[in-house]
C-alpha positions in Angstrom: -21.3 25.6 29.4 -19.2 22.4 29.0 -18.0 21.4 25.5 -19.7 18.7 23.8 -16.5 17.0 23.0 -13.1 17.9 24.3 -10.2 16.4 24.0 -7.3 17.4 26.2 -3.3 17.2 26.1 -4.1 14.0 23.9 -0.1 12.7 23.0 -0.2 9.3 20.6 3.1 8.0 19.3 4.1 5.2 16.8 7.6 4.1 17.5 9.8 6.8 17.4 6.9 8.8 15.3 5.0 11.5 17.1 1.4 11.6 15.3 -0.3 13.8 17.6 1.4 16.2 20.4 -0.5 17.5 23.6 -3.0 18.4 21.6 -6.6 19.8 23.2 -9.3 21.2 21.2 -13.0 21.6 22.2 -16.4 21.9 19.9 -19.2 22.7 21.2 -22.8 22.2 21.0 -24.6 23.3 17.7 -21.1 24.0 16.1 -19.4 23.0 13.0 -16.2 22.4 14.1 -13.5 22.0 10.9 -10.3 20.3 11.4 -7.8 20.8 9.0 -4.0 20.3 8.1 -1.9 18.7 5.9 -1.8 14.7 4.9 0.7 13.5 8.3 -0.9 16.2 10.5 -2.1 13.8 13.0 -5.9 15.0 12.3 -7.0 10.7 11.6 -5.0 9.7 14.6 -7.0 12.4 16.5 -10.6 11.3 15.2 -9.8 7.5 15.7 -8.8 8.3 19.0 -11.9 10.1 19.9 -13.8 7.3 18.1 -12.3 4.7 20.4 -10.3 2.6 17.3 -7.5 3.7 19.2 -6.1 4.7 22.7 -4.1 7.5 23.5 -0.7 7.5 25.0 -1.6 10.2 27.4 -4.6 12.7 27.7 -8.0 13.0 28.5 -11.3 13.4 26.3 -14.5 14.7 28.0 -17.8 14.0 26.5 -20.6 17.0 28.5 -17.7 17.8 30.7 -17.4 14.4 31.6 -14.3 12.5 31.6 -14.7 9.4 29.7 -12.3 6.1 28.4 -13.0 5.0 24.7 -12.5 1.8 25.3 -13.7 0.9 21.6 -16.3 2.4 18.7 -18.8 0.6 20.9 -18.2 2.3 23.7 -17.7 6.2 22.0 -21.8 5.1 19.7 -23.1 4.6 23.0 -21.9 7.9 23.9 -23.4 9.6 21.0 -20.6 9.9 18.5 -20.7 8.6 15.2 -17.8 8.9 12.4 -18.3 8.8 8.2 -14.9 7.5 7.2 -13.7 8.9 3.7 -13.4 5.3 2.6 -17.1 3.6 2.8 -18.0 0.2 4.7 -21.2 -0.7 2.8 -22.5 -4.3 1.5 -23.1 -3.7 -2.5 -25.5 -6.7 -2.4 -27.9 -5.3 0.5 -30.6 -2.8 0.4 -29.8 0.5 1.7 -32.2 -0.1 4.7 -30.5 -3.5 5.4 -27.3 -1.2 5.7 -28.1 1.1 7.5 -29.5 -1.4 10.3 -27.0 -4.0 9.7 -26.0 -5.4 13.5 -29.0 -4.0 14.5 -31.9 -5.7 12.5 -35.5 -4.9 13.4 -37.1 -8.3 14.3 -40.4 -9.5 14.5 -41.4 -13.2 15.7 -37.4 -13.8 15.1 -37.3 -12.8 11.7 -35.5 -9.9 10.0 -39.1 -6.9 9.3 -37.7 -5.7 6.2 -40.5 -3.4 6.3 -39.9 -2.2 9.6 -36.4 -1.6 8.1 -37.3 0.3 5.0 -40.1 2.4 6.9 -38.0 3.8 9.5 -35.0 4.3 6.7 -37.6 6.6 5.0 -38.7 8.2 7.8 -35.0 9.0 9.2 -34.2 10.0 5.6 -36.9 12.6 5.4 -36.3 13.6 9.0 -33.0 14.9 7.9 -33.4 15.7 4.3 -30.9 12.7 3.5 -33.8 11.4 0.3 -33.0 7.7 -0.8 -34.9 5.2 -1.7 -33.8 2.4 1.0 -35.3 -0.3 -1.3 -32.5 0.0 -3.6 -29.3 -1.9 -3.6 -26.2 0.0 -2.8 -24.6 -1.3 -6.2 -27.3 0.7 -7.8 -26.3 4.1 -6.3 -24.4 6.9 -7.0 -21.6 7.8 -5.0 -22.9 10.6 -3.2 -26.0 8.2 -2.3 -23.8 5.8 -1.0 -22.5 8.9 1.5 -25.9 9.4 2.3 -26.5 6.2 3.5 -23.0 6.2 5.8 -24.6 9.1 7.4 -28.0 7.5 7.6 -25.8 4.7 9.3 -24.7 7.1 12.0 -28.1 8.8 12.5 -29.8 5.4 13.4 -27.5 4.2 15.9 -28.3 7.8 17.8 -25.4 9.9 17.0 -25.7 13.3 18.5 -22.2 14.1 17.9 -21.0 13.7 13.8 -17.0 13.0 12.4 -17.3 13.5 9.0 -13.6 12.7 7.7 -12.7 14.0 4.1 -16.4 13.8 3.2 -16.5 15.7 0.1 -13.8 13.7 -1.3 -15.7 11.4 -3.7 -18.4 14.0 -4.7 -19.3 16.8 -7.0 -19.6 20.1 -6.6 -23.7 19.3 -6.3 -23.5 16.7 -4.0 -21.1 18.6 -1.6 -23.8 22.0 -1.5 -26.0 18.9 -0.4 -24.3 18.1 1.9 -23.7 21.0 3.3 -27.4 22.0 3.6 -27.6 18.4 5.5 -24.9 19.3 8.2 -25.8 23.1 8.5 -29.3 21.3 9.6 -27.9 19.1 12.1 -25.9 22.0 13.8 -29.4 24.0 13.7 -31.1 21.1 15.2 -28.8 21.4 18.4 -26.1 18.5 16.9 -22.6 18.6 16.8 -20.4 18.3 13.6 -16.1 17.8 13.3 -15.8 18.5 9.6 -12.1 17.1 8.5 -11.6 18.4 5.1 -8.6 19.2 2.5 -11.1 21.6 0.8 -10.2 25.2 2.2 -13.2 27.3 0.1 -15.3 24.3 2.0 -14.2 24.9 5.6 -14.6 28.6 4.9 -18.0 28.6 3.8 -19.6 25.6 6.1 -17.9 25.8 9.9 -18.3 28.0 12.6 -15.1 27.1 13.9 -11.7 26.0 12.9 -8.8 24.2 14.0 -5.4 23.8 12.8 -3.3 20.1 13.0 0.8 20.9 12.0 3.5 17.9 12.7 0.7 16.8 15.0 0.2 19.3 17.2 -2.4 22.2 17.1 -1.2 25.6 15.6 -4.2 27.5 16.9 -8.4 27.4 17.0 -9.9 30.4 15.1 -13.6 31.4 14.3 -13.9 30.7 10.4 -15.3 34.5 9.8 -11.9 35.7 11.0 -9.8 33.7 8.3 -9.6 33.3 4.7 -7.8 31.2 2.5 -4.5 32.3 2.3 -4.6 33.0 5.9 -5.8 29.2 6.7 -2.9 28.2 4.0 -0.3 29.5 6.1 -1.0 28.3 9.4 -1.5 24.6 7.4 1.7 24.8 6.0 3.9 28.0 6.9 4.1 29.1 3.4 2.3 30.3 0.3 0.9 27.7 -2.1 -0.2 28.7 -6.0 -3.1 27.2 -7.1 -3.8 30.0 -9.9 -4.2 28.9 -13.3 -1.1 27.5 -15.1 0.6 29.3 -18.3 0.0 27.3 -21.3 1.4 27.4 -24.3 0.6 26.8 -27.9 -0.4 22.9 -28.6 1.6 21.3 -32.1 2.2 17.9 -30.9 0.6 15.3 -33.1 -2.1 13.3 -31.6 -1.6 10.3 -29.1 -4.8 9.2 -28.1 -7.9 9.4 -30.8 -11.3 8.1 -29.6 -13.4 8.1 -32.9 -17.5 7.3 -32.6 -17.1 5.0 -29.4 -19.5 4.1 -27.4 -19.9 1.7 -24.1 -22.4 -0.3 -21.8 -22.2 0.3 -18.2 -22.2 -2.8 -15.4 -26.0 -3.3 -15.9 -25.7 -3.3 -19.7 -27.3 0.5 -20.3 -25.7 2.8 -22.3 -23.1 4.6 -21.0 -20.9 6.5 -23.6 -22.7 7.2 -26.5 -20.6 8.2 -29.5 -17.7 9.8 -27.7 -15.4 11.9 -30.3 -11.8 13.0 -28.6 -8.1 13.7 -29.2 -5.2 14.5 -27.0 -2.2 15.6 -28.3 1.6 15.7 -27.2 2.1 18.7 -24.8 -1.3 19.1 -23.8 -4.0 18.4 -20.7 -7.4 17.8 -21.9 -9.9 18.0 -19.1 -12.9 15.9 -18.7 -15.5 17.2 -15.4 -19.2 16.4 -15.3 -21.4 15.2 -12.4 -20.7 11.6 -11.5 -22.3 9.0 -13.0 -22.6 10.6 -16.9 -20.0 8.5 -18.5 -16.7 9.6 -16.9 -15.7 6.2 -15.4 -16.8 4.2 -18.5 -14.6 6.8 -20.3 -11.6 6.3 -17.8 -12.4 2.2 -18.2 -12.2 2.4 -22.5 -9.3 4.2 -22.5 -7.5 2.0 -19.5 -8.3 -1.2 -21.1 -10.7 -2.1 -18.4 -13.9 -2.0 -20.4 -14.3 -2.5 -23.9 -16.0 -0.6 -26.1 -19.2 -2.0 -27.9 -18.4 0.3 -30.6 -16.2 2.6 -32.3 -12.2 2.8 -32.8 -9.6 3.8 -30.4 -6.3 4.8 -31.0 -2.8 5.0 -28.9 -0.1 6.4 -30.8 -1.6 5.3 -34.5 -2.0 2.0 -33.1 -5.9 0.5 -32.8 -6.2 -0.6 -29.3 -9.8 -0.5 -28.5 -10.6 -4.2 -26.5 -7.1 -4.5 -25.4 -6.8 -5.6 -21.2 -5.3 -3.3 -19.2 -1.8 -4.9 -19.9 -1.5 -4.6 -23.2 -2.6 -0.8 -23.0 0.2 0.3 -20.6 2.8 -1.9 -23.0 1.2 0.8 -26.3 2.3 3.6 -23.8 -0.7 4.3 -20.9 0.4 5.3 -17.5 -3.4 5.3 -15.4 -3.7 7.0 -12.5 -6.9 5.7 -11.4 -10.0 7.2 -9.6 -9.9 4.4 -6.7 -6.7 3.8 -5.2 -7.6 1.1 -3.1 -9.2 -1.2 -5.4 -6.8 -0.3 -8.7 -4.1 2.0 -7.3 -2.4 0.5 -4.7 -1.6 -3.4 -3.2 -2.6 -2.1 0.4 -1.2 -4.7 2.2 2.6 -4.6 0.2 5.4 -2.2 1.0 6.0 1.1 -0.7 8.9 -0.8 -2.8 6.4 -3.7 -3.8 4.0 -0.6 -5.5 6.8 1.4 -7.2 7.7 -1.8 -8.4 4.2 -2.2 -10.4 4.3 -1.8 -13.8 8.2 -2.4 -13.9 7.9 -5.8 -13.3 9.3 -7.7 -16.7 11.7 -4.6 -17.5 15.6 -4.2 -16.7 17.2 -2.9 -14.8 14.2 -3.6 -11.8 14.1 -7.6 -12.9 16.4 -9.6 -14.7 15.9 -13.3 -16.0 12.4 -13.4 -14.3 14.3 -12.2 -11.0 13.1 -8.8 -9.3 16.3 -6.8 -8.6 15.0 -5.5 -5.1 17.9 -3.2 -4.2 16.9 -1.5 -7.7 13.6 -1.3 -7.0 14.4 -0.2 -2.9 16.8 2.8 -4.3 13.7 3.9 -6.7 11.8 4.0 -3.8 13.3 6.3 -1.9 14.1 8.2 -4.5 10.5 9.1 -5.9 9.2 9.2 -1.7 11.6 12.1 -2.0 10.6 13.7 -4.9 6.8 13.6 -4.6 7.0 14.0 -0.4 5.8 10.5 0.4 6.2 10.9 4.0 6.2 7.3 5.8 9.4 6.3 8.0 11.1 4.1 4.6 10.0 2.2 1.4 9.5 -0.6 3.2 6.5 0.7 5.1 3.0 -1.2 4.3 1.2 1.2 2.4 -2.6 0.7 4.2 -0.6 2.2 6.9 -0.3 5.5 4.9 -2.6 8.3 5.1 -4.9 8.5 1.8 -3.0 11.5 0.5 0.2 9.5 0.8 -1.1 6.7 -0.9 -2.0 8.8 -3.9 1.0 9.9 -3.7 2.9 6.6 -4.5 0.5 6.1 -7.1 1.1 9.4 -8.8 5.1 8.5 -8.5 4.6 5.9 -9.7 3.2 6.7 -13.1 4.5 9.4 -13.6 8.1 8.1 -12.9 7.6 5.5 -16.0 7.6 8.5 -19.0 4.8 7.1 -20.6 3.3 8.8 -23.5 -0.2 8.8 -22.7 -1.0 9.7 -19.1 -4.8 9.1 -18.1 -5.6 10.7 -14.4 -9.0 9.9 -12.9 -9.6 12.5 -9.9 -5.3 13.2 -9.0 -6.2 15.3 -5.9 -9.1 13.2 -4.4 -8.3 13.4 -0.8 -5.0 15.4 -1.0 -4.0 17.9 0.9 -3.3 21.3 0.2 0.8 20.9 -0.6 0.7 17.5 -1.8 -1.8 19.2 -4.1 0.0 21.7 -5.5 3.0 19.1 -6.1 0.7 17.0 -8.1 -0.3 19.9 -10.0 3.4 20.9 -10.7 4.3 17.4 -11.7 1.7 17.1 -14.2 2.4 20.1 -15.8 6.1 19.4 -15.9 5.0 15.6 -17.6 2.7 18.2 -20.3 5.7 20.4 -20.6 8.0 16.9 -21.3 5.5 16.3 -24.0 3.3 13.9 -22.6 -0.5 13.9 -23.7 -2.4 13.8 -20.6 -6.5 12.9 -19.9 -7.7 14.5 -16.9 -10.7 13.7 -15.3 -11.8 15.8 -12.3 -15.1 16.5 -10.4 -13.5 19.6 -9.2 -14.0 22.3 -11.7 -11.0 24.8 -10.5 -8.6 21.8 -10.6 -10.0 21.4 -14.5 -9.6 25.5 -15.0 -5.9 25.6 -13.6 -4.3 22.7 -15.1 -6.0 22.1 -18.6 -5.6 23.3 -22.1 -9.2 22.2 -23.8 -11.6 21.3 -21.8 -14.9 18.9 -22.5 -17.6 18.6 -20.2 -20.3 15.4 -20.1 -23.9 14.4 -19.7 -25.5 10.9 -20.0 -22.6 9.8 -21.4 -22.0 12.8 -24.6 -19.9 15.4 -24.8 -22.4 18.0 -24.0 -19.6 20.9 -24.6 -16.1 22.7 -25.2 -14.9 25.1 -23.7 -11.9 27.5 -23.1 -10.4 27.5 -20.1 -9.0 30.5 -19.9 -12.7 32.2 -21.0 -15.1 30.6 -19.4 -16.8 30.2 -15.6 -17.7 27.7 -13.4 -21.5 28.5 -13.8 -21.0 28.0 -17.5 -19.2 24.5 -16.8 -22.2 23.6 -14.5 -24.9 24.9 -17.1 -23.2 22.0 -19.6 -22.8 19.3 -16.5 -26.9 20.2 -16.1 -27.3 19.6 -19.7 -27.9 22.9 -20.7 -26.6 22.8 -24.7 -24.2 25.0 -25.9 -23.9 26.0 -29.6 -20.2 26.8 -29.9 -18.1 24.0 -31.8 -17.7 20.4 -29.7 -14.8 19.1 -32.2 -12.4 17.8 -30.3 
């Protein structure tokens, strides 16, 4: 029986810069085929391809056995493919149902049938156990929603074949076992899924299939019950990566961030932290996890300087800070690594330089009478792509040519480079992969070791076991609990993000 999708000796170079190698890999019908490999791999080149946003140097791609041309992502839709991208491409201001048919309205006597629209939205929804309400407006949802709606997207415009690239990225641990319910049900319904994911306990327990990208080429195509992680690990990378928990060590350092009875409004003026006690102290990572949407970005935003508090005191090195922009909180000593690179991480359309360079403007030696010294900031560059493995061809690379791994990686250099004493990361790894990962990790456990005091924010609950010293967990916008990392479990840490109470001491 012919493949659903195969794509054979597919070769695409950039300049001198081989991004996928005579690769061919084929999924087939009803499968849940994962690709995988590291940030670089070639595994986006690949998908684009197949999706038609770009063409191939050499190769062939069959669609039923059928050689085909992707001439563009109009030509692969017709076909029956449809691709999530990890980054969304929703209007805020429309409906969900005006989303999910946008270029394709429903009409009736020349006029947009917003109930037509909602009606079949609903219906598609249920048909696929995607629930939303598509009355709402996408501003309104909840990350995972939002995901849900990209899908609905690709469901509406036929898709029989599904790229899902990096989606678990942006979502919880709830929200992903959703979502995996949601594909295992298109596979059983006859559909075809290429899973892309960073997320090696993911692959393992959701594909039928997998299929390793290294230096873009394929290392091999393996049925997932034959592998585990360490064995995936190694054909990914060619080596043995650590993510067990990390040695800590008795905390003395004095305290460098205080948050004292603060509390916040969200975007629609609701409450959003309500009386939010903490402390982080020199030489130590406290951990903040909780299911999106209970407080953790107005948290991140107070403590940044990009929200103010409407109540309480905050504190940065004994100094009161709380109302400050975000300028005046990196100048008291914040270094923010922040949840969305693209909209606060990263100038995507400036060089690698231009980035490192943020931050550093007004300070010698990378300026100098109001002048940027760019052979300063150049040398920099290269210095920190070496250290954190920023792998583009130089520092003068535009950085929305980068993979998203990459570009957290410039990000994380970045801040991490500037020895502040107050880190604050908002989800480090988000769409990392697997090495990159584990040098994140090891950086911000040698900044803790330096003596840094470091917020961590994470949906992923292992990254919060392995890396912090306390950790805190929130729901609607409290401290619902403490607990010890090193005696406590993930169903425990879910229990709290539920809102299950716990009676042991919450002082932080």
């Amino acid at each position: 029986m012919a493949f659903a999708v195969e794509m054979i000796g597919v070769s695409k170079n950039f300049g001198p810069v081989a991004a996928n190698r005579d690769v061919s890999f084929g999924v087939r019908h009803g499968e849940i085929h994962a690709l995988v490999g590291e940030n670089g791999a070639g595994k986006t080149t690949l998908m684009n391809i197949l999706f038609g946003l770009m063409q191939p140097d050499s190769g062939e791609i069959q669609i039923d056995g059928k050689p085909v041309v992707m001439e563009s992502p109009r030509t692969s839709i017709g076909l029956g493919l449809g691709m999530v991208h990890q980054h969304f491409k929703l209007v805020p201001s429309l409906t969900v149902a005006e989303n999910i048919f946008l270029g394709m309205e429903i009409t009736k006597a020349g006029l947009v049938d917003r109930k037509a629209q909602s009606d079949k939205a609903r219906a598609l929804s249920e048909e696929f156990g995607l629930q939303i309400d598509p009355d709402r407006k996408i501003h309104e949802l909840s990350v995972g929603a939002e995901q849900r709606v990209e899908i609905l997207k690709v469901l509406a415009r036929g898709a029989n074949v599904v790229i899902l690239d990096e989606p678990t990225a942006v979502l919880t641990p709830q929200e992903s076992r959703d979502l995996f319910r949601i594909i295992r049900r298109f596979a059983d319904a006859g559909m075809t899924v290429i899973f892309i994911s960073h997320h090696l306990s993911e692959v393992l327990e959701v594909s039928d299939t997998v299929t390793v990208l290294r230096d873009g080429a394929v290392v091999g195509t393996r049925p997932t019950k034959e592998l585990d992680e360490d064995s995936l690990v190694n054909m990914m990378v060619g080596r043995e990566v650590n993510f067990d928990r990390r040695d800590r060590k008795p905390i003395s350092g004095h305290a460098i961030l205080e948050l004292r009875d603060v509390f916040a409004r969200d975007d629609r003026g609701l409450p959003a932290l309500r009386g939010i006690d903490l402390e982080v102290r020199s030489g130590e990572i406290v951990g903040i996890v909780g299911v999106d949407g209970n407080g953790q970005t107005e948290l991140s935003e107070v403590v940044s300087g990009l929200r103010a508090p409407s109540h309480g005191e905050i504190f940065l090195n004994g100094q009161a800070v709380e109302g400050s922009d975000p300028r005046h909180m990196r100048a008291a000593g914040l270094a923010h690594v922040p949840a969305n690179r693209l909209v606060r991480g990263v100038n995507a359309t400036a060089n690698i330089s231009a980035n490192i360079l943020m931050g550093r403007q007004r300070s010698e030696p990378w300026a100098k009478n109001g002048l940027i010294r760019w052979s300063a900031v150049r040398d920099l560059a290269r210095e920190l792509m070496q250290r954190f493995d920023i792998r583009a061809r130089d520092e003068n690379v535009t950085v929305k040519t980068l993979s998203g791994g990459n570009m957290q990686k410039v990000v994380v250099a970045r801040e991490f480079s500037q020895h502040m004493p107050l880190i604050l990361i908002d989800q480090p790894t988000r769409g990392v992969d697997i090495g990159a990962m584990e040098g994140i990790h090891d950086e911000i456990i040698q900044r803790r070791d330096a003596g840094a005091a470091i917020l961590l924010i994470s949906v992923q609950i292992d990254e919060i076991l392995a890396l912090a010293d306390r950790v805190f967990v929130m729901f609607a916008g409290s401290i619902a609990g403490a607990v010890d990392p090193e005696n406590t479990t993930e169903e425990e840490i879910g229990y709290l993000m539920a809102g299950g109470s716990r009676s042991s001491d919450q002082a932080a």
